[in-house]
N, C-alpha and C positions, 0 to 999 in steps of 0.2 A: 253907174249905180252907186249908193249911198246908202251907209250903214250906221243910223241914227242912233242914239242913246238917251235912257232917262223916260223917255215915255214912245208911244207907239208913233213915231216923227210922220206916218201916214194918214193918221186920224190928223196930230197937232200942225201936219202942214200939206193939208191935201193938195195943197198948189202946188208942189214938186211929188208929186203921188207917181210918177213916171219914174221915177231916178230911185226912189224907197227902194231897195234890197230887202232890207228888214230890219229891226230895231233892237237894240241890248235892251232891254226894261228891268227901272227899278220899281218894283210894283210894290208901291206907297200904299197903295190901296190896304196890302197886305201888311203891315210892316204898321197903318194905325189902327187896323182891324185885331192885330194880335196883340197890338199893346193896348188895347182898350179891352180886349178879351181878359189879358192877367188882370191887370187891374181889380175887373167886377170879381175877377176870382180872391183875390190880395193877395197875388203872385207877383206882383210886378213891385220888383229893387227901383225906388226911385234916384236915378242917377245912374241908373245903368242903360246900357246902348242894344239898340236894336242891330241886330247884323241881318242883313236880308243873305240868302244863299238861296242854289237850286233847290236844295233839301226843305227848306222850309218853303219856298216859291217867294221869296224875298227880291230874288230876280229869276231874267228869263230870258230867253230867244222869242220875240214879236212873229209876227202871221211874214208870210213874202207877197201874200196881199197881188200885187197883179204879175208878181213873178212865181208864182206857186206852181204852174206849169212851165215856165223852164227851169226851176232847179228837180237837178236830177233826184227820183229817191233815190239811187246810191247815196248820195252826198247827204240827204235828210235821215238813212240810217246811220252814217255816219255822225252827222251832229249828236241824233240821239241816245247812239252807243256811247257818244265822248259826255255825252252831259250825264249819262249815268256812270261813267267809269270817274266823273268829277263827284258826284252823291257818295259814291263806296268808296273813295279814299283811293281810288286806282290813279288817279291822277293830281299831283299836287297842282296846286293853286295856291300863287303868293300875291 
């Protein structure tokens, strides 16, 4: 199994769609979405950087797509306990 990064590697390489675990995602989507939002607002510091985070959905954990039945929920409440204890500052990240 294969743990992709940058975009959903299941959708961008359906030809290894068998090996996909699940993907780190930088959801761009988000990140021109929100800076095109301050903008029309004239919020947006030109020269300043967009940081994506969980907090804002800048990134993410992707689908497990055809592995969605063998990971255990144990382990999916676990992700998503640790991806909210990363949102409320319980968990550093450097």
């Amino acid at each position: 199994m294969i743990i992709g990064v940058d975009t959903d590697q299941y959708v961008s390489a359906p030809e290894f769609s068998d090996a996909w675990l699940t993907s780190i995602l930088k959801n761009m989507d988000k990140a021109v979405f929100d800076t095109v939002a301050a903008t029309m607002k004239g919020e947006f510091a030109g020269g300043s950087d967009y940081v994506g985070t969980l907090s804002n959905g800048g990134v993410g954990l992707g689908s497990f797509h055809d592995f969605e039945d063998k990971v255990s929920d144990e382990l999916k409440a676990e992700l998503a306990e640790l991806q909210q204890a990363i949102i409320d500052g319980d968990v550093a990240v450097k």
